[in-house]
TORNU-520251 format. One record per residue: x, y, z of N, C-alpha, C, O in turn. Coordinates in pm, whole numbers, plus 50000, padded with zeros to 5 digits. Example, Ala and Ser with C-alpha at 12.3 -4.5 7.8 and 13.67 -1.06 7.14 Angstrom:
513194943150780512304955050780513204967050780514244966850846;512854977550708513674989450714512905000350787513415011450804;
***
This chain:
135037380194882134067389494935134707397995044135487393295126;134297411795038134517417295195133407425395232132457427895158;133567429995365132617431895459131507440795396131977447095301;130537442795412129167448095284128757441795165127807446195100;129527430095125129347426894995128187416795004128017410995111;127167413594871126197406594895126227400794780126567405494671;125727386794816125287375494726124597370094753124297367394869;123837364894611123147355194582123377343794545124387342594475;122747333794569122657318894556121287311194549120327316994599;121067297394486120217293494492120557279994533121667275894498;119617270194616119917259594662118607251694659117457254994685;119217239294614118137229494632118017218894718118927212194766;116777217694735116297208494846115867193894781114967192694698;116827180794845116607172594779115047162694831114787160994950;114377158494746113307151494805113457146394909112867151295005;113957139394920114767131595054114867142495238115027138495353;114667156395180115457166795316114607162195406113517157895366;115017161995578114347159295670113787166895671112727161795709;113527180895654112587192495676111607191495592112017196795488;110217186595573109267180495468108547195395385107917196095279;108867203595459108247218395420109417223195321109097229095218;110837220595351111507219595243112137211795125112957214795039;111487201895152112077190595042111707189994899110517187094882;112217191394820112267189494677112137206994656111927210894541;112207213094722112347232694686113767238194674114837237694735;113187244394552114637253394471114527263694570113357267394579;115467270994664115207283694741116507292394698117677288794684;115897304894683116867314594631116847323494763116017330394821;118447318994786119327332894913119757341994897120327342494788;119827354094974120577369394937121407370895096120907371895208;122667370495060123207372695210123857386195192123827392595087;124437389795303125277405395326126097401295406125757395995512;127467402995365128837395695442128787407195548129337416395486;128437412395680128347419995776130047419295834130417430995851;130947411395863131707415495924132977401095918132547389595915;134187403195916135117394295879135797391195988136097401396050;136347376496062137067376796189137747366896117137517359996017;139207368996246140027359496221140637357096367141117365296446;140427339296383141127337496529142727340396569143457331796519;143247347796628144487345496661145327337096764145747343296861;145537327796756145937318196831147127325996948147777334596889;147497324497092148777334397099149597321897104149317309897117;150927329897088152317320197100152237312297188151577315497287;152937297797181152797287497274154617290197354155667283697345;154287301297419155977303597480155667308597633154477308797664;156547312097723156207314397843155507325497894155067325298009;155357334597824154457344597831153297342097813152507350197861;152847332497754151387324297731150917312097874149807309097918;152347307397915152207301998010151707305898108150887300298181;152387319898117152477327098280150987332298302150367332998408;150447336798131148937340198191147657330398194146507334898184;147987313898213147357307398260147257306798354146397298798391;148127315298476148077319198609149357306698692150257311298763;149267296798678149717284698807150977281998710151597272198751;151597288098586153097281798519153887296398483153377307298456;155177292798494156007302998473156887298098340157727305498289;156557282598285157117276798211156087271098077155087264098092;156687276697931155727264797886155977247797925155167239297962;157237247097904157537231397995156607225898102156067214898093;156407237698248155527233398288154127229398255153717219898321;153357234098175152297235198077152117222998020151137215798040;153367219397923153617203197910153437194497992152777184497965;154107196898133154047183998195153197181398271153007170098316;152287195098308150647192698368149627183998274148667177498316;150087185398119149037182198042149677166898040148857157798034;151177163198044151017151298016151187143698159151607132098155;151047146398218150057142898406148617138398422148057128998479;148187149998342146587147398313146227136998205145167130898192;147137136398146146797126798011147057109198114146197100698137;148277109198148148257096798256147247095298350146757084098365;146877104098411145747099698505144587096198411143507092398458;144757097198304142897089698230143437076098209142647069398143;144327070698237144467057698220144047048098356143997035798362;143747059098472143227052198593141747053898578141047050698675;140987059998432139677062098417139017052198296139707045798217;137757052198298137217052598191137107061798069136537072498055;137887053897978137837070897831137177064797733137397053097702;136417071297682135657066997583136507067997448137307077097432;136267057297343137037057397224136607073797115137037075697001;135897081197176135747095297102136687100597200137337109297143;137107099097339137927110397374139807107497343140867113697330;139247094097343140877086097319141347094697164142467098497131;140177095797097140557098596950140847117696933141537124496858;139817120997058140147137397013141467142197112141897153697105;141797136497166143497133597282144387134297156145177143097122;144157126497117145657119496984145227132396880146307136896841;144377138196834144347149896699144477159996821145697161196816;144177166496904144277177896976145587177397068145877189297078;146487170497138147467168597167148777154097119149437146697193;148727154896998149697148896902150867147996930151537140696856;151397153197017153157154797090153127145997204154027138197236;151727148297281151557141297402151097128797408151367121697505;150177123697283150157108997310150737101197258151467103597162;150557089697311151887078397255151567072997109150497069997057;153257072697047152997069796948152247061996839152587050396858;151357062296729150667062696663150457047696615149597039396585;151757049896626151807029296577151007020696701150417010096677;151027022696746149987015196883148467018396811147797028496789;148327004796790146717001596756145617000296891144527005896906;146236992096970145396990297081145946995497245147056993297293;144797002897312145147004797455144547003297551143457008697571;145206994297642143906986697742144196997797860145237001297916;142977001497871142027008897994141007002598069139807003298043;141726994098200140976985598296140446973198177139386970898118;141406968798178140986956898097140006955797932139706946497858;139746971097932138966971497789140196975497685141296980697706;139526970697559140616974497451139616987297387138396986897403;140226997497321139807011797239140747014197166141907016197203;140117014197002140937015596915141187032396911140297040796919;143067035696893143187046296868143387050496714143517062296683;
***
């Protein structure tokens, strides 16, 4: 599709839907694709650094984040943040093979 283009579809609602006004209804959609984006991520290099304002280095950048990542070990982390740490910074946490990590005496599976 690109931008102006329109379709149709039909979708059904299974008996079961939490919405009781829609459940068990065949509903026929007409959309209009209005407009197309795409995120651009910028380069992870020092020019990206420098306009986070406080690094002139991506290195530095690194080693703030893995500073911050050590200080949650003097916290409480919940096993959802332990888990979105390890998929969102993958370089920075410790390796994978570690099943268990005690935080103040609790165990949280990573």
């Amino acid at each position: 599709m690109k931008s102006g283009d329109k379709k149709a579809f039909a979708v059904h609602f299974p008996d079961t839907y939490h919405n009781k006004k829609l459940a068990g209804l065949d509903i026929s959609f007409e959309v209009t694709l209005k407009d197309i984006r795409e995120q651009k991520l910028p380069a992870l290099d020092n020019e990206f650094a420098a306009s986070l304002g406080k690094y002139e280095t991506v290195d530095e950048v690194k080693s703030e984040i893995r500073k911050k990542y050590q200080d949650l070990h003097m916290v409480d982390v919940t096993p959802q943040t332990q888990q979105l740490l390890a998929l969102s910074f993958p370089s920075f946490y410790p390796s994978v093979k570690i099943k268990y990590q005690k935080i103040k005496g609790c165990k949280y599976k990573i």
